[in-house]
C-alpha positions in Angstrom: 0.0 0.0 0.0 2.8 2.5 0.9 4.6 2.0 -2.5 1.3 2.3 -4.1 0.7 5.2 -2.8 4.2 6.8 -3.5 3.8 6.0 -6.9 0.2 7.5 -6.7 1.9 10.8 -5.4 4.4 11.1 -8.1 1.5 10.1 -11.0 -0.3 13.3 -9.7 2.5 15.3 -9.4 3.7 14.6 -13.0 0.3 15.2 -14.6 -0.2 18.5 -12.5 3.3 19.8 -14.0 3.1 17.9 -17.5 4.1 20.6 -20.1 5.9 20.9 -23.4 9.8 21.9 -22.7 9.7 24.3 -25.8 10.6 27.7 -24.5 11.3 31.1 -26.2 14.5 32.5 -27.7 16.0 35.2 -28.8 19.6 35.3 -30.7 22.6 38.6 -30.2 26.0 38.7 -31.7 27.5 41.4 -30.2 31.1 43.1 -30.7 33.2 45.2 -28.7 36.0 47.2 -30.1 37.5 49.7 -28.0 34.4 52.0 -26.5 32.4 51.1 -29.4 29.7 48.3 -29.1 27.5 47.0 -32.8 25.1 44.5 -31.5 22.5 42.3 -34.0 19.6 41.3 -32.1 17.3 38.5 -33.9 13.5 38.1 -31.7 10.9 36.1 -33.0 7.6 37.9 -34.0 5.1 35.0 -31.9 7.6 36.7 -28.9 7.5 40.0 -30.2 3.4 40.1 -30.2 3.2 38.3 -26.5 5.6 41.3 -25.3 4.3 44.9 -26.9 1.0 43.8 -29.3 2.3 43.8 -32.7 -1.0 42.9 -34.4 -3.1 45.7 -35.1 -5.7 43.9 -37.2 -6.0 40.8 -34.8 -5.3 38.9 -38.3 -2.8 36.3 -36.9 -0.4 37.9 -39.2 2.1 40.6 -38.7 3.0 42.8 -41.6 6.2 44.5 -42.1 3.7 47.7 -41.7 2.5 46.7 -38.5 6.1 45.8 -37.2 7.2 49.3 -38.6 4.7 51.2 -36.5 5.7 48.9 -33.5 9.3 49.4 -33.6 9.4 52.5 -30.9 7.6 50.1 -28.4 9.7 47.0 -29.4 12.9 49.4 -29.0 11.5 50.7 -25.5 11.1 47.0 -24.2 14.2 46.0 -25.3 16.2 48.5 -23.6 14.3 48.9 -20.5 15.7 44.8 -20.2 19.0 44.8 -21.6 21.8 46.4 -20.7 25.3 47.2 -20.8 27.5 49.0 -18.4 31.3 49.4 -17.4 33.0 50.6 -14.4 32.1 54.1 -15.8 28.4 53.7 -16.1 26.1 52.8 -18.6 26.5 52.1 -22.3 24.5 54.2 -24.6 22.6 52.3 -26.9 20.2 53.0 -29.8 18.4 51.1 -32.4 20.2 51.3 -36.3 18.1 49.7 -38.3 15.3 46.8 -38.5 14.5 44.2 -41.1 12.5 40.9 -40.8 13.5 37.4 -41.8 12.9 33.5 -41.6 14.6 30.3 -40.2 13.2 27.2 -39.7 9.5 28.5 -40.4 9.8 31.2 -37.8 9.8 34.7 -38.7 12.0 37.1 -37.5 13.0 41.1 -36.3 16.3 41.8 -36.5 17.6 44.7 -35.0 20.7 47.0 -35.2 21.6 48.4 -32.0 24.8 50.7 -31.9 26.2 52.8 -28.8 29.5 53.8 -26.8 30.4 52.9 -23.5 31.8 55.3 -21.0 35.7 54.2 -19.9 38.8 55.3 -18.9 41.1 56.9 -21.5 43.9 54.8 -21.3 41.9 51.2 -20.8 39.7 49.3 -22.9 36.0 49.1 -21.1 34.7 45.6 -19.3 31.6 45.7 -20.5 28.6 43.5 -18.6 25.6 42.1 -20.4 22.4 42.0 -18.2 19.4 40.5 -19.6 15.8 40.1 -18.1 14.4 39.7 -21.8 11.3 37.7 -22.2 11.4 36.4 -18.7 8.6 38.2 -17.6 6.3 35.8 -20.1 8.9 32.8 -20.2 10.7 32.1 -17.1 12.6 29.6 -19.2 13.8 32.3 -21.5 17.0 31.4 -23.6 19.4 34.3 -24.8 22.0 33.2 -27.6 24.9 35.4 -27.1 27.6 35.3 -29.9 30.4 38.2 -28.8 33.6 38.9 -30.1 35.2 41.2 -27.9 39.3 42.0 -28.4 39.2 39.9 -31.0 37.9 36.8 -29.0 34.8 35.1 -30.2 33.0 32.9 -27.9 29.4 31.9 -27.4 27.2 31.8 -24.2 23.7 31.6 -23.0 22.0 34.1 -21.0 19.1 32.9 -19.3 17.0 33.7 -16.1 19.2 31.9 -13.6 22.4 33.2 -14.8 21.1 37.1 -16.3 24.3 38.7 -16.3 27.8 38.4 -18.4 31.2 39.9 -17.5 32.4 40.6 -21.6 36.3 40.8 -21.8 38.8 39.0 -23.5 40.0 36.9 -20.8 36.2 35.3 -20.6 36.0 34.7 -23.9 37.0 31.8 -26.0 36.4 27.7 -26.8 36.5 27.3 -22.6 34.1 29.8 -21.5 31.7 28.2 -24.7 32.0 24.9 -23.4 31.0 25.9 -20.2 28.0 27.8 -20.8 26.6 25.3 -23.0 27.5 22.9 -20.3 24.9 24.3 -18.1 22.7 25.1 -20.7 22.5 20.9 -21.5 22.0 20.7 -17.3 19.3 23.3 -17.5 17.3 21.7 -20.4 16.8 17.7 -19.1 16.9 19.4 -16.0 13.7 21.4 -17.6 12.5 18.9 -19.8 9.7 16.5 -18.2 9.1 14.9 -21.4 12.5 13.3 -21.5 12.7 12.4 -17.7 10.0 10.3 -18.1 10.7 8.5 -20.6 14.1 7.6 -19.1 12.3 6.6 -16.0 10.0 4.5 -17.8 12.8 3.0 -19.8 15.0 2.3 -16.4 11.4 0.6 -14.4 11.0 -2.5 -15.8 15.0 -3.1 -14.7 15.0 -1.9 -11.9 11.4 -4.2 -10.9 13.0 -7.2 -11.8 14.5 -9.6 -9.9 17.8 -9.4 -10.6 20.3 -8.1 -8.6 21.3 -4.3 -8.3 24.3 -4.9 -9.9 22.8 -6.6 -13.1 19.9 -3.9 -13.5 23.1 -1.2 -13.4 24.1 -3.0 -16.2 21.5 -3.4 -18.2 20.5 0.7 -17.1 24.0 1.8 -18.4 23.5 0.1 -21.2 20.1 1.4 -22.1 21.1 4.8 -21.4 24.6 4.4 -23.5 22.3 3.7 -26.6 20.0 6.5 -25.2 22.8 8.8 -25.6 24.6 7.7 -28.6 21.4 8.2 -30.6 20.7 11.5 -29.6 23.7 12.6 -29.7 24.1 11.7 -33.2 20.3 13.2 -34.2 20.9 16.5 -32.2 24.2 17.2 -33.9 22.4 16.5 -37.3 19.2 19.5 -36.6 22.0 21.6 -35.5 24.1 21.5 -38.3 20.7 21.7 -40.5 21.9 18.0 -42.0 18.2 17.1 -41.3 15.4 19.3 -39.6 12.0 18.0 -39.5 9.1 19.7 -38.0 9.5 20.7 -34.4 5.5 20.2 -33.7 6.1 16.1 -35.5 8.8 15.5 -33.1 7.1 16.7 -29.8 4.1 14.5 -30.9 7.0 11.6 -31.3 8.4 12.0 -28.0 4.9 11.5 -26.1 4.0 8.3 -28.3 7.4 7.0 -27.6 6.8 7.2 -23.6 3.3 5.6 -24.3 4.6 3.1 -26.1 7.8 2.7 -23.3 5.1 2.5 -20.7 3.0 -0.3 -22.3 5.8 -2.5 -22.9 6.4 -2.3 -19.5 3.7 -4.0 -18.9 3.3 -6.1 -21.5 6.2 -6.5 -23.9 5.5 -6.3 -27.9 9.0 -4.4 -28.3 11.1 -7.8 -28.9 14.4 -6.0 -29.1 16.8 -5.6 -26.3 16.0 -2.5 -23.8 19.6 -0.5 -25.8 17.8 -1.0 -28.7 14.9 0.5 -28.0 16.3 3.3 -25.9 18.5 4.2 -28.9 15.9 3.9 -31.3 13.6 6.3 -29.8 16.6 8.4 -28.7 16.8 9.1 -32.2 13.8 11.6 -32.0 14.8 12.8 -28.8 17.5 14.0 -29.7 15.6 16.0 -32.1 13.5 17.6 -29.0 17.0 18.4 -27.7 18.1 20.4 -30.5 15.0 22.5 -30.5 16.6 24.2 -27.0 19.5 25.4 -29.6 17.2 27.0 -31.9 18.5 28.7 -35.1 22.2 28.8 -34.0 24.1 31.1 -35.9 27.6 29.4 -35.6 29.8 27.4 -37.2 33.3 25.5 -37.4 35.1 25.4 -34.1 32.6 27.4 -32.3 29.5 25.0 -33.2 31.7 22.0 -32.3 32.2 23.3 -28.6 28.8 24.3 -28.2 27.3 20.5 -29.3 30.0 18.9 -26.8 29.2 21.1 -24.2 25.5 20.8 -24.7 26.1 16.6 -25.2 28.4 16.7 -21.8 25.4 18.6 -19.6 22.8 16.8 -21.0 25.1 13.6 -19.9 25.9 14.7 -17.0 22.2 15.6 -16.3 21.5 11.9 -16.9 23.8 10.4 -14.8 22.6 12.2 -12.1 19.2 11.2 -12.8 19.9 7.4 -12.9 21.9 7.2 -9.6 19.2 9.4 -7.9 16.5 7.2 -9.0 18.0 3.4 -8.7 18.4 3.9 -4.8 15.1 5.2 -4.2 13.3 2.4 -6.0 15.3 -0.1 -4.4 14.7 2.0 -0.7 11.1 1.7 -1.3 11.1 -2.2 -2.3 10.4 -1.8 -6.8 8.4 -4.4 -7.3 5.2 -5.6 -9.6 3.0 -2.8 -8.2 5.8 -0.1 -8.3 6.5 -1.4 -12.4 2.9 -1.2 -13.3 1.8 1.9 -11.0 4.9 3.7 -12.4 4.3 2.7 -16.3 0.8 3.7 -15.9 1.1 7.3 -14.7 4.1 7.7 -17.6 1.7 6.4 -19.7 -0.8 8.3 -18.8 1.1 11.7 -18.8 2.7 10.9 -22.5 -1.0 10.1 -23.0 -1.9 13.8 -22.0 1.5 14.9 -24.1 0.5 13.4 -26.9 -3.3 15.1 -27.1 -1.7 18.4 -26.1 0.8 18.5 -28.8 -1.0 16.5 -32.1 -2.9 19.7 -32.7 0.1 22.0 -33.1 0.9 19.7 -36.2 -2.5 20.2 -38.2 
């Protein structure tokens, strides 16, 4: 009764905070030469018309005249949450120029901001990036920073946990990209519910079983090694735009594949090895992982270090996961009940998944 009713807690608890991991994004390459700052700022229009009402006609369509006549309040909100100041003071920024364009289906403003920041004569300014964009209707705001600044390109995330960025050339570089991207691969397992569950569905049926702890490691590590080799492989492909199917087809994927996960666990059709099928369906997962990236804007050396850094987080983030979970279900006796309680509420949420997301495809 008590593990039933554990399992019965976390069954409500996932279907009170089921919800797609798709969050908003906004893209700036910045540079910094001297006291001089050029900054490109790309924000999508469904963000744009959440933020300041960009649709005057209520037409589900934003013209180019609409934006036009919306650019003083876009430029307002844009400033009043970023900004850039030194040791001196603030930076003074203004908008250049506006234009729209599209990636991936989504249309986008792009903005040219140019300024000066206040600095000593004789040194070159540290400059700090705050940003507090889109947060207030996305707490899970991502900001793509590219910024080449004394000549050092690197590129970081700004998001709401970590708002701020110290901008000189000794933070720069392939180290401080790694990093960021690190935590940004932490963040997003770490944010995505969709693909916890299905590794805790996947990890169930070995744990329940009889074997011993040692043997269900095993056979965990080896599901989750196929996990991640699949993904790995599929995220690196959407990122380098080798293959990029619809964003709305994958989400609807990654629910059935829990649902279908879930049922097996109870009773098995899926007469492959558990690797197997965790690398199969890690295959579209790893397609929901490369929607966090977005339309990068990088390439060569400085898109390799962001996918391993992104790889190694979301690895990392894993790990974690599976040596959290393994002693609890052992703690609390995983058994039968715990094996078909468990694959029915990941069912059951991928169920609600599913229904959520097969409209956004139509």
């Amino acid at each position: 009764m008590i593990r039933y009713l554990l399992t019965l807690c976390a069954s409500l608890l996932l279907l009170q905070t089921a919800q797609a991991h798709e969050t908003t994004k906004s893209y700036l390459t910045l540079a910094v030469e001297g006291h001089e700052i050029t900054a490109a700022l790309r924000l999508a229009f469904r963000d744009m018309e959440v933020a300041v009402w960009m649709d005057e006609n209520l037409d589900g369509q934003i013209t180019w005249g609409e934006a036009k006549r919306r650019l003083p309040a876009v430029e307002s909100y844009v400033l009043s949450n970023v900004s850039m100041v030194t040791t001196e003071g603030a930076c003074a920024l203004v908008q250049s120029g506006a234009s729209t364009s599209t990636d991936a289906g989504v249309d986008y403003l792009d903005l040219a901001f140019s300024g000066t920041c206040p600095a000593k004569v004789s040194a070159e300014p540290v400059v700090t990036l705050h940003s507090t964009l889109f947060t207030d209707i996305d707490p899970d705001h991502r900001m793509f920073l590219t910024a080449i600044v004394q000549g050092i390109r690197s590129t970081e995330l700004i998001s709401r946990s970590a708002p701020s960025l110290t901008l000189d050339g000794s933070s720069a570089g392939a180290l401080a990209t790694l990093a960021s991207y690190f935590r940004a691969g932490i963040d997003h397992l770490a944010g995505g519910p969709d693909h916890i569950v299905f590794l805790l569905a996947l990890m169930l049926p070995l744990v329940c079983s009889s074997r011993s702890a040692k043997s269900a490691a095993g056979g965990i590590l080896a599901a989750v090694t196929g996990f991640t080799l699949a993904h790995a492989l599929t995220l690196t492909a959407a990122a380098t735009r080798v293959f990029s199917p619809n964003p709305a087809v994958i989400e609807a994927l990654i629910a059935l594949s829990i649902i279908l996960t879930a049922v097996d666990n109870v009773r098995p059709f899926l007469r492959f090895p558990r690797a197997a099928v965790a690398a199969f369906f890690g295959t579209i997962h790893g397609f929901g992982f490369a929607s966090a990236l977005g339309a990068l804007n990088l390439g060569g050396t400085s898109l390799a270090v962001a996918l391993l850094g992104f790889n190694l987080g979301i690895e990392a983030a894993q790990v974690v996961l599976v040596l959290l979970t393994m002693p609890i279900l052992y703690l609390i006796g995983a058994g039968r009940i715990v094996l078909w309680s468990g694959s029915a509420a990941a069912g059951a949420v991928g169920l609600f998944w599913l229904l959520q997301r097969l409209p956004l495809i139509f």
